[in-house]
C-alpha positions in Angstrom: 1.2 -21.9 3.2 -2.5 -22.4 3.6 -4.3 -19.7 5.0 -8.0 -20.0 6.3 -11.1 -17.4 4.4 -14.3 -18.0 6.2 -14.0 -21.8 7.0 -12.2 -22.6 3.8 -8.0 -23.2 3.4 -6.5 -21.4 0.7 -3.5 -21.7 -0.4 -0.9 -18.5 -0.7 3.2 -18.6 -0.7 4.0 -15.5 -0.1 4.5 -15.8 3.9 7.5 -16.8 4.4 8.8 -16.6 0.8 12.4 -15.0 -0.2 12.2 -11.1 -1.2 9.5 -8.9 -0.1 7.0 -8.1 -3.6 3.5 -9.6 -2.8 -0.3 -9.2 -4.4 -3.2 -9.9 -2.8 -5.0 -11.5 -6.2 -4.6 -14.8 -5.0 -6.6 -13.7 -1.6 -9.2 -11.6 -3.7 -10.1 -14.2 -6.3 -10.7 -16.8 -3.2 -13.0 -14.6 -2.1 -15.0 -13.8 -5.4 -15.4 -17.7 -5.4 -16.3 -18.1 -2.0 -19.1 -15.5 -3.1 -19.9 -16.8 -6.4 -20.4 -20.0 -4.8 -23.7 -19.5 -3.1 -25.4 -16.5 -1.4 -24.1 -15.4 2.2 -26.3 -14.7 4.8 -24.4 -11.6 7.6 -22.7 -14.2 9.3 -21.1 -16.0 7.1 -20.0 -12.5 5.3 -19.1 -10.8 8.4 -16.5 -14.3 9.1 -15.6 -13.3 5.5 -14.5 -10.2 5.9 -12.9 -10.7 8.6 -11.3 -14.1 8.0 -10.0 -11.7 4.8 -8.9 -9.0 7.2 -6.4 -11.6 8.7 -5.0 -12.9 5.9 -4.0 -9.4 5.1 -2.2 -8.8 8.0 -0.6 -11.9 7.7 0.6 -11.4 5.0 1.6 -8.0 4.8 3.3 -8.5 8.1 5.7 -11.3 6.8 6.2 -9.0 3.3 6.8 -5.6 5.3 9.3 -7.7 7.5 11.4 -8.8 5.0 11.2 -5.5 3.5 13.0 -3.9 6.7 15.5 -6.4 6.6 16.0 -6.1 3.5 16.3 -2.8 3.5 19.2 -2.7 6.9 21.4 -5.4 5.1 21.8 -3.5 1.6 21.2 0.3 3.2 22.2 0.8 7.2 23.2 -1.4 10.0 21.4 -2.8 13.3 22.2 0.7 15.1 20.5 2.9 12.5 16.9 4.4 13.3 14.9 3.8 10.3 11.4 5.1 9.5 8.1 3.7 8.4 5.5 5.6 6.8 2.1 4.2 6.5 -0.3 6.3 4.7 -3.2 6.2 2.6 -6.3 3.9 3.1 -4.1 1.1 4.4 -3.2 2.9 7.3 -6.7 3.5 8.3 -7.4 0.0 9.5 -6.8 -0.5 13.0 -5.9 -4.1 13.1 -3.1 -3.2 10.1 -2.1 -0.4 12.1 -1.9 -2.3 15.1 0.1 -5.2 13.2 2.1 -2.8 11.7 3.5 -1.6 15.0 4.5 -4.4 16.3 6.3 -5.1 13.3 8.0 -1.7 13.7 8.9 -2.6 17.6 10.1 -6.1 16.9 12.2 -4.8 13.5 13.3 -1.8 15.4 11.8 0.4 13.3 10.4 4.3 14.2 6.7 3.8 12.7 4.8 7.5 11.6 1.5 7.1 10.3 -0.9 9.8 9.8 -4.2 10.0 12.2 -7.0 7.9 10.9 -9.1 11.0 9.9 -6.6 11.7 7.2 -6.2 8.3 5.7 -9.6 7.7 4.7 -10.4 10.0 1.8 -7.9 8.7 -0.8 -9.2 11.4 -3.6 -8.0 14.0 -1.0 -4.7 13.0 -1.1 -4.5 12.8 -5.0 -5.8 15.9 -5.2 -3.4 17.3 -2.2 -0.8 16.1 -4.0 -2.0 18.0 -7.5 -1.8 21.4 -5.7 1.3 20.4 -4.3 2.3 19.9 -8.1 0.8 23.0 -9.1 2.4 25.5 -6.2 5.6 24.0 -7.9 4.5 25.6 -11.4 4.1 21.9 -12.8 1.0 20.9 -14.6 0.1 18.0 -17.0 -1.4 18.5 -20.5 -4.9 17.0 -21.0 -3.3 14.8 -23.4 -1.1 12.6 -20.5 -2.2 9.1 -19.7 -3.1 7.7 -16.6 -0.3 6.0 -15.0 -1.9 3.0 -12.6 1.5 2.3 -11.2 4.3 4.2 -11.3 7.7 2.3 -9.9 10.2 4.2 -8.1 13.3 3.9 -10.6 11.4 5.3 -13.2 11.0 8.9 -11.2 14.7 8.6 -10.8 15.6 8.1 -14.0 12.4 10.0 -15.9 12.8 13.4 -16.3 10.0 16.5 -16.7 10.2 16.6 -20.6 10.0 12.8 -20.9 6.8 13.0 -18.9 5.0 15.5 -21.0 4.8 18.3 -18.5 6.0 21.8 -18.8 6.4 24.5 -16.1 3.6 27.6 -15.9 3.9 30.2 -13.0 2.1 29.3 -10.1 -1.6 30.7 -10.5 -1.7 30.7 -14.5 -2.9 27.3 -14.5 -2.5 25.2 -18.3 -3.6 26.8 -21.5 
């Protein structure tokens, strides 16, 4: 598949592809190139931008797609309401969110996505999240590692010990 970035084709197989997993490293190193190339007057970086924009939702139209049909053949049937969540920065984008539900509408799918004003600060959610964590009595040890991604079977299988923490009542906070 050949996708256009500001004038330039570039290729990228994941439309179209078998499964659903996709990166967008392919799209972000044909940008850096594009830039490294020669210096962009606002023009040719707002085409950029948006040229990227629309390989995005190309892309993660096609991946989120097979995702939900994925997801009916091995988990529920063509007469089961499923939901969508779309949170986070992502959702934040109008021409995502726009894309997005139509995906939803086509797929059959219930979308829910947060207003705009609460997808935007990513930092608030983390640190949501952490009092979340911490109303549960759970805290971390300064000694835990960052975990930059964190797949799905592991917090099925991965249990409070293995991860280091330890419960404190709520309000005590971690020696």
């Amino acid at each position: 598949m050949l996708l256009q970035i500001a004038g330039r084709r570039v290729a990228y197989d994941l439309i179209g592809r078998e499964g659903a997993d996709f990166s967008f490293s392919g799209l972000k190193t044909a940008v850096r190139q594009i830039v490294k190339e020669a210096p962009l007057g606002d023009a040719a970086k707002a085409d950029l931008a948006a040229s990227f924009q629309a390989a995005v939702v190309d892309v993660l139209t096609d991946r989120v797609s097979a995702a939900m049909q994925i997801f009916r053949t091995q988990f529920g049937s063509k007469n089961d309401i499923c939901n969508f969540v779309v949170a986070g920065g992502v959702a934040a984008n109008g021409a995502i969110r726009q894309a997005l539900d139509g995906v939803c509408e086509k797929e059959g799918y219930r979308l829910s996505m947060p207003p705009v004003s609460l997808c935007t600060d990513n930092g608030a959610m983390v640190a949501w999240a952490g009092l979340e964590r911490f109303a549960l009595g759970l805290t971390d040890g300064l000694e835990t590692s960052p975990l930059a991604r964190w797949p799905m079977e592991a917090l099925e299988r991965t249990t409070e010990t293995e991860l280091g923490r330890r419960r404190v009542p709520a309000g005590q906070g971690s020696a």
